[in-house]
N, C-alpha and C positions, 0 to 999 in steps of 0.2 A: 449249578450253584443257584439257590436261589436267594434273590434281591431283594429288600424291601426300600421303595424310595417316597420319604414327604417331606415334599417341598413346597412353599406357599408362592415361590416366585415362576411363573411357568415357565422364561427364559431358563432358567437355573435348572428347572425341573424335567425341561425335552434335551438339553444338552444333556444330562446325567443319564436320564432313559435312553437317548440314542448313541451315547459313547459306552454303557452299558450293552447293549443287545449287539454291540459290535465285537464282542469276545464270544467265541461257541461255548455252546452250554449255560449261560447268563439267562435265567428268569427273571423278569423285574415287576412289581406288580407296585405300582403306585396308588397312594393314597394322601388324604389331607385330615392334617389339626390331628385331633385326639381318635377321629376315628378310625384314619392311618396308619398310626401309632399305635390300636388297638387290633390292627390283622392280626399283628407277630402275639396274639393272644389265643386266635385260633389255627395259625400255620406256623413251622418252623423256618425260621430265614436263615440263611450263612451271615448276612452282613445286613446292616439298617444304614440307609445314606439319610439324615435328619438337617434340614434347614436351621441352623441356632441363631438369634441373633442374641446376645446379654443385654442391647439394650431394648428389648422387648420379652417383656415377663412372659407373655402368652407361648413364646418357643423355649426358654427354658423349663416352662412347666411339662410340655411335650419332653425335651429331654428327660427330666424328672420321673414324670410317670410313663417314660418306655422301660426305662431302667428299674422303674418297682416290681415289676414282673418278668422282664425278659434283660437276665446277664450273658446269655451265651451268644448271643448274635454279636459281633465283629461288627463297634459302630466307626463310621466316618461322619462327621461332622462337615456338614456346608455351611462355609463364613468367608465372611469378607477376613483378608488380610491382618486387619487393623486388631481381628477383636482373638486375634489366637493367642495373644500376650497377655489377654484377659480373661481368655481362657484356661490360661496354662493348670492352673489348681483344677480344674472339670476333667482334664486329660483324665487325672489317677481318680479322681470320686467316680465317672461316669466310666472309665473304661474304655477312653476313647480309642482305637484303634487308630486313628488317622483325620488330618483337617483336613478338607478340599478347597481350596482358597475359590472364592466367587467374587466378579464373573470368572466362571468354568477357562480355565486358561489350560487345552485339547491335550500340549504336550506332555504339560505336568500330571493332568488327568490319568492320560491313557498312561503313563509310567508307572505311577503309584499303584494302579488297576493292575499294572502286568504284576507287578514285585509282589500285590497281596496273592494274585492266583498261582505265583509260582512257590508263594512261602507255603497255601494250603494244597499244593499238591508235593509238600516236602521234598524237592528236587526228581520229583519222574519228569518234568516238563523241563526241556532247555530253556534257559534265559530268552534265547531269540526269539522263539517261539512263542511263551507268555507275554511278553511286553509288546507280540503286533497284535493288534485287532484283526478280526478276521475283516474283509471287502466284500461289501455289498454292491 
């Protein structure tokens, strides 16, 4: 599967990349701002992980224009807690697949990671199996 991750906060952005590369098969290829946002223009992603904040126009415009060109990538949205209730209306305009609540809290992280890998491997992968991380 591969990943596309941009995130402006580097905390935010090495927990994501290294709770990502902790499932086999997980490409993750990070990037920043609009030019980020513009790989998934020359590669296909499974999934886009995008930093949003609403009260900063400069990340909703990244949301904005990943979405004017790329609908099939599976986005997760990275935000604080606070702003998914103000996010709620962006769910169905952007297509969001999924919030990641930030800071990165491992168990809620790796759960929702397992559930999306087991939903696209349409049940060949047991539950137990999808939801551990592989050990490094």
């Amino acid at each position: 599967m591969e990943a596309l991750l941009v995130a402006g906060d580097p905390m935010v952005r090495d927990l994501v990349k290294v709770g990502l590369r902790q499932f086999p098969g997980v490409e993750v290829t990070v990037g920043a701002g609009f030019t980020g946002v513009s790989l998934a223009r020359g590669k296909r992603f499974d999934c886009v992980f995008l930093a949003v904040d609403p009260r900063e126009p400069a990340t909703v415009q990244l949301l904005e224009h990943l979405r004017s060109f790329e609908r099939d990538a599976d986005l997760f949205v990275l935000t604080d807690p606070r702003n998914v209730k103000a996010m709620a209306v962006d769910k169905t305009r952007f297509d969001v697949h999924s919030f990641v609540a930030t800071p990165v809290v491992e168990r809620d992280f790796f759960g929702a990671i397992g559930r999306y890998l087991e939903r696209r491997a349409d049940g060949k992968v047991s539950a137990a199996s999808a939801a551990t991380p592989a050990r490094s």
